[in-house]
Structures are given as structure tokens and as C-alpha cells.
TORMARLO-650063 format. One record per atom (N, C-alpha, C): atom name; residue in one letter; x, y, z. Coordinates in steps of 0.05 Angstrom, whole numbers. Layout:
BEGIN
    a   r        u        v        w
   CA   A        X        Y        Z
...
REM end
This chain:
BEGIN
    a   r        u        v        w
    N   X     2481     2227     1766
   CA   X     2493     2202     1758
    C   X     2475     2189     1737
    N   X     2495     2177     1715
   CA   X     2472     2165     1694
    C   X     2462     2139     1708
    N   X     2438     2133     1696
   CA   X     2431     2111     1704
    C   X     2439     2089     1704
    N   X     2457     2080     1680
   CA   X     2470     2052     1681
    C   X     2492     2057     1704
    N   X     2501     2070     1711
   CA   X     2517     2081     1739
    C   X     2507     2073     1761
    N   X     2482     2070     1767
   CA   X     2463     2067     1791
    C   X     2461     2043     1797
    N   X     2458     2023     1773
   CA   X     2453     1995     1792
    C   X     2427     1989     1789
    N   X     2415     1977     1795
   CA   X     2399     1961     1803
    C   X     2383     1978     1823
    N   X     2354     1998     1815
   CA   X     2339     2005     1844
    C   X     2317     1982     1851
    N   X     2309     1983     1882
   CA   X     2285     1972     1880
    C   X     2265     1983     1881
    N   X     2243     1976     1868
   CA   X     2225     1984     1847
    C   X     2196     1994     1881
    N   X     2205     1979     1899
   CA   X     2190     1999     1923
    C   X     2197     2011     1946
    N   X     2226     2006     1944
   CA   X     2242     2032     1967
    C   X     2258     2052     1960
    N   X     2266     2041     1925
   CA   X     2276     2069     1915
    C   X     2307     2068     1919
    N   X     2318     2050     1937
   CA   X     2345     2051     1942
    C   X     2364     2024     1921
    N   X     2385     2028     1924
   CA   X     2401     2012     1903
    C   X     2404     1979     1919
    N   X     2391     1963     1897
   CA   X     2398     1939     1912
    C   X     2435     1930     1902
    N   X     2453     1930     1928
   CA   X     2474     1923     1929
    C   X     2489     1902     1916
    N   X     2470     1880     1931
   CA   X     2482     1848     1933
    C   X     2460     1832     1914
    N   X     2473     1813     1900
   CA   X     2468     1788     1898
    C   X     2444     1769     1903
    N   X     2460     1771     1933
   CA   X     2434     1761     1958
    C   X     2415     1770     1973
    N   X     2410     1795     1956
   CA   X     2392     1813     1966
    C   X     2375     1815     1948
    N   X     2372     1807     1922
   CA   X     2362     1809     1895
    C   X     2332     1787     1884
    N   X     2308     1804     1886
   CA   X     2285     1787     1878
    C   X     2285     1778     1854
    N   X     2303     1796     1843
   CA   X     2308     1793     1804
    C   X     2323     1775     1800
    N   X     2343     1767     1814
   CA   X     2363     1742     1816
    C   X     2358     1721     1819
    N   X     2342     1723     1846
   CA   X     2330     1695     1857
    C   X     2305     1689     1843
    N   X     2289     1696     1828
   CA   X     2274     1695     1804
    C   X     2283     1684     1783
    N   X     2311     1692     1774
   CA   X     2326     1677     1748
    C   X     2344     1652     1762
    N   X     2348     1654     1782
   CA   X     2375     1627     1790
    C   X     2338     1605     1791
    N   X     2321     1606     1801
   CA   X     2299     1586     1807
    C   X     2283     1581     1785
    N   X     2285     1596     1761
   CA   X     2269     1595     1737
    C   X     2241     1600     1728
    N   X     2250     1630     1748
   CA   X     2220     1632     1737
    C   X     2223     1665     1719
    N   X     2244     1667     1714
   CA   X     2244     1688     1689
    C   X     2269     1678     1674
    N   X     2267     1683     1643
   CA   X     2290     1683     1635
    C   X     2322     1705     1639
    N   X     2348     1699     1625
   CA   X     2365     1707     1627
    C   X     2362     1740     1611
    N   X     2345     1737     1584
   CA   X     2335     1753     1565
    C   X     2321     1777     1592
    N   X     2298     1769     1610
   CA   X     2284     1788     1625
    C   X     2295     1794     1643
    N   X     2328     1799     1653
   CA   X     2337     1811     1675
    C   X     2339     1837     1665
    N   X     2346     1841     1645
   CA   X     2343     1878     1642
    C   X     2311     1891     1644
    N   X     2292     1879     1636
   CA   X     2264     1885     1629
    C   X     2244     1876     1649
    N   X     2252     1861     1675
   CA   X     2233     1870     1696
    C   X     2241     1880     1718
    N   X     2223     1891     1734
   CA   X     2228     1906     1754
    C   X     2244     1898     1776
    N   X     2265     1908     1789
   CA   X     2286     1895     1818
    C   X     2273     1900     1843
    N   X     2282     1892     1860
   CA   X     2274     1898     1890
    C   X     2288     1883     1913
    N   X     2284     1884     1935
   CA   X     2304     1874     1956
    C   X     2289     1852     1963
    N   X     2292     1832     1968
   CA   X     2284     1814     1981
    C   X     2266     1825     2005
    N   X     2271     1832     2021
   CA   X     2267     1847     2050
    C   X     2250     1862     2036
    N   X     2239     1870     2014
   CA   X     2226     1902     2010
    C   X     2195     1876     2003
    N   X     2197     1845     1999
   CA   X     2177     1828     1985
    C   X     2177     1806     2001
    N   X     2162     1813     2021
   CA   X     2150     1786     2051
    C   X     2130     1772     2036
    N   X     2119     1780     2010
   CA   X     2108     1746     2009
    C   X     2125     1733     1990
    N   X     2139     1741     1980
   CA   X     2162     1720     1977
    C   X     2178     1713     1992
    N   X     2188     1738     2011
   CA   X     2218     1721     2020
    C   X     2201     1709     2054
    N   X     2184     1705     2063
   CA   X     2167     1691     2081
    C   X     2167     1662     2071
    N   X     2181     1658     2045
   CA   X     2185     1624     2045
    C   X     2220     1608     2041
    N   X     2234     1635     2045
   CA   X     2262     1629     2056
    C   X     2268     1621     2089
    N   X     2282     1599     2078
   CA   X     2285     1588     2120
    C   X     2306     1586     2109
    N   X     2330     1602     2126
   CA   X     2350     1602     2133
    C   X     2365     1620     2152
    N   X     2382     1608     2166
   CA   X     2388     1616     2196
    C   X     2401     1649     2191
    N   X     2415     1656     2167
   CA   X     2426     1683     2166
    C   X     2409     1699     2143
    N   X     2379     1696     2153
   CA   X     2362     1711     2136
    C   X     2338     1714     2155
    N   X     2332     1744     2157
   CA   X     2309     1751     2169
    C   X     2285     1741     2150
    N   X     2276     1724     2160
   CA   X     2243     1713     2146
    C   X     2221     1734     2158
    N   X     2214     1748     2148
   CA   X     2187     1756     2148
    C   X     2164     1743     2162
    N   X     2147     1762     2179
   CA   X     2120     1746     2189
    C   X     2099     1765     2184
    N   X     2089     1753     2163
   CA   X     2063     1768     2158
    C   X     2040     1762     2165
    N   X     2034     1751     2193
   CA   X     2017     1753     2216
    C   X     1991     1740     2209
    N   X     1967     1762     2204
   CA   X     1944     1753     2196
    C   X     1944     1754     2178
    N   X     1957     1769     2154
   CA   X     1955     1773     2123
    C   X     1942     1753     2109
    N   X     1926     1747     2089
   CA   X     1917     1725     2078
    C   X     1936     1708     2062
    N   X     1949     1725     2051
   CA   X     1981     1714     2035
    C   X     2003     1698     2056
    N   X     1994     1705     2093
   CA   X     2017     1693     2099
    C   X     2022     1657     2098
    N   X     2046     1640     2091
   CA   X     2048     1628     2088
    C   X     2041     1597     2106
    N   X     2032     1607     2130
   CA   X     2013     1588     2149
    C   X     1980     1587     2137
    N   X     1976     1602     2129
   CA   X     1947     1597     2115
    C   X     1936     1577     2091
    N   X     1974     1575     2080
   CA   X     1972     1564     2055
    C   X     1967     1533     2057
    N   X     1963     1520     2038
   CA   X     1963     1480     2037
    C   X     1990     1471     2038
    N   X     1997     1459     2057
   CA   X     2024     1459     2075
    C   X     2041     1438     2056
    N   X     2027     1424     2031
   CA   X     2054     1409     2013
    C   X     2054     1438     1999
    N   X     2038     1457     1984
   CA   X     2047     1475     1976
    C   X     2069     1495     1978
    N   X     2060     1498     2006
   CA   X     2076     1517     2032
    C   X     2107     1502     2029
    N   X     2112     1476     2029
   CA   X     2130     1465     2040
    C   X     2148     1459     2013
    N   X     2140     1457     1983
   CA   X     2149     1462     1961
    C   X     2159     1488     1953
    N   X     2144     1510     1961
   CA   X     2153     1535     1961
    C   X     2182     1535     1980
    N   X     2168     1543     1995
   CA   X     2204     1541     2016
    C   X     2232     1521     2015
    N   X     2233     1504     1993
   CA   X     2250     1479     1993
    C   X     2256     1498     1959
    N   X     2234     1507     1949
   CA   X     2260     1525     1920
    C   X     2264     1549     1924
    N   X     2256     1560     1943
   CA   X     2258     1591     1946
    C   X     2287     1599     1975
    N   X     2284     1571     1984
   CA   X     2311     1572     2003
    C   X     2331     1567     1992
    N   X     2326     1544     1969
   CA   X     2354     1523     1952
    C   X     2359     1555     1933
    N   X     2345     1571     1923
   CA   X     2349     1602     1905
    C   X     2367     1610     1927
    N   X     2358     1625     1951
   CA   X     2371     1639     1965
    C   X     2394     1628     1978
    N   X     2402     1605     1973
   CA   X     2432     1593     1986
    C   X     2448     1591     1950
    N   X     2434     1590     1931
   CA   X     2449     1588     1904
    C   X     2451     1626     1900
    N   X     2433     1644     1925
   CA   X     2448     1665     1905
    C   X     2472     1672     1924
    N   X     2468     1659     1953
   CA   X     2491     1678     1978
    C   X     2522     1662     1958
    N   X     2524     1632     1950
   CA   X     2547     1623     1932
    C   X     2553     1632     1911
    N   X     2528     1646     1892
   CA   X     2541     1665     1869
    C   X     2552     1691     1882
    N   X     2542     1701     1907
   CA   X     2556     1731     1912
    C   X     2583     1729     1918
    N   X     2600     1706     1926
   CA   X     2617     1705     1927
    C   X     2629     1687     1901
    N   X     2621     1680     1880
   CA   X     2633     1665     1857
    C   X     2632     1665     1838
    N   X     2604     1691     1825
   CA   X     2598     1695     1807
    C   X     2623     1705     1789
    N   X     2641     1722     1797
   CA   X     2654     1730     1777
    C   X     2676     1707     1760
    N   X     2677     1686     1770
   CA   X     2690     1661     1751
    C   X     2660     1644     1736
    N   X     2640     1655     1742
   CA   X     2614     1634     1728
    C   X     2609     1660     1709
    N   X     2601     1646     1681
   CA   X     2580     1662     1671
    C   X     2548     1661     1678
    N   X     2533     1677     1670
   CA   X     2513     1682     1679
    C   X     2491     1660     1681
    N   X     2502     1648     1643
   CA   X     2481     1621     1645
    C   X     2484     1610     1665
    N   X     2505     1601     1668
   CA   X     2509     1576     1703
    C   X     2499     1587     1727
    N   X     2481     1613     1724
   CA   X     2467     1615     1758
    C   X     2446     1606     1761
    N   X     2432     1595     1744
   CA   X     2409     1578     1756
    C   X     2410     1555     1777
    N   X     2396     1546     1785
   CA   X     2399     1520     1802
    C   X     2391     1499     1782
    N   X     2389     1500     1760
   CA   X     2389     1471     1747
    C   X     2416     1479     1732
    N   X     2429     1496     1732
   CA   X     2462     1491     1721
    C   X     2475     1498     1749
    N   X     2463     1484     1766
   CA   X     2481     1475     1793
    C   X     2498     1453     1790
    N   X     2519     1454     1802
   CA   X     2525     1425     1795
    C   X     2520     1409     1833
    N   X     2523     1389     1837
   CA   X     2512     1381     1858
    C   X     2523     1390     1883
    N   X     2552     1382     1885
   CA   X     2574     1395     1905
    C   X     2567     1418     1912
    N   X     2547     1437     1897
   CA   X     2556     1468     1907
    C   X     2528     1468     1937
REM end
């Protein structure tokens, strides 16, 4: 299969990221921290495959990660830090589960969360 056929692999399990809401590359561009220009040109991965990121998603239909004693884990961190992290990295992961179901009437610019509009 050619590669543009394949999708989206992640860059440390090797398997095709599916969804939307499964997407580190996504939730990276909907929160702003890469541009629309760098979704072809950096590397994908699953959420699930990246616990020190997704260890600052709280939400009830998402396995959060516990990375125990790790030094990275997010109890170790300075808890307004901690608590700023998880308030844009949750508001990403509820703006990407609404694009997996809506993206195809939005263009791409509008998946950020600053071209949210409030209602969503």
C-alpha cells in the first residue's frame, strides 16, 4: 500500500492512528502549539502511545495515564502549572472528540480552540 494510503502512523507503535480523538498531532494543532503548515511535517502518535501528555487529560471517557513515580508524572509538578496544563489539554481533547464527529462541514482552519466559537 502506498503511503498516502496509510494514514497517519504513530511514530512509536507503528500502527495507524484511526481517529481524530486519538491524535497527538491534532490536539497539538486544535491547542496551538503547532501550526496548520506542520501537520504534514511532524511526527503522529496516539494519545495513549504519550502519558506525559495525555496524564493531563481529565475526562470521564478517556483513560488518563498514571505514571506513578516517574519524575514527569504530573503530581510532582507546581500544581497552578499542573492545573493550567490539564484545563488546555482537556478543553483540546473535548474540541477534538466534537471535530471527530463535525469536522467534515468545518475547514481545517476552524479546529483550533481559539476558532471555537463558545456554544461548542
Amino acid at each position: 500500500m502506498a503511503r498516502c494510503d496509510q494514514g497517519y502512523l504513530c511514530h512509536i507503535c507503528g500502527e495507524e492512528v484511526k481517529r481524530l480523538d486519538q491524535s497527538l498531532l491534532y490536539l497539538r494543532y486544535v491547542i496551538g502549539w503547532i501550526t496548520v503548515e506542520q501537520l504534514t511535517q511532524q511526527p503522529e502518535a496516539h494519545l495513549g502511545c504519550t502519558p506525559s501528555v495525555a496524564q493531563f487529560i481529565v475526562a470521564e471517557e478517556f483513560a488518563t495515564p498514571d505514571l506513578g513515580e516517574e519524575p514527569a508524572a504530573k503530581r510532582f509538578l507546581d500544581p497552578e502549572f499542573r492545573q493550567a496544563r490539564e484545563a488546555l489539554l482537556t478543553a483540546g481533547y473535548q474540541r477534538l472528540r466534537y471535530l471527530q464527529k463535525h469536522r467534515r462541514q468545518m475547514p481545517i482552519a476552524q479546529y483550533p480552540l481559539s476558532a471555537a466559537t463558545p456554544s461548542e
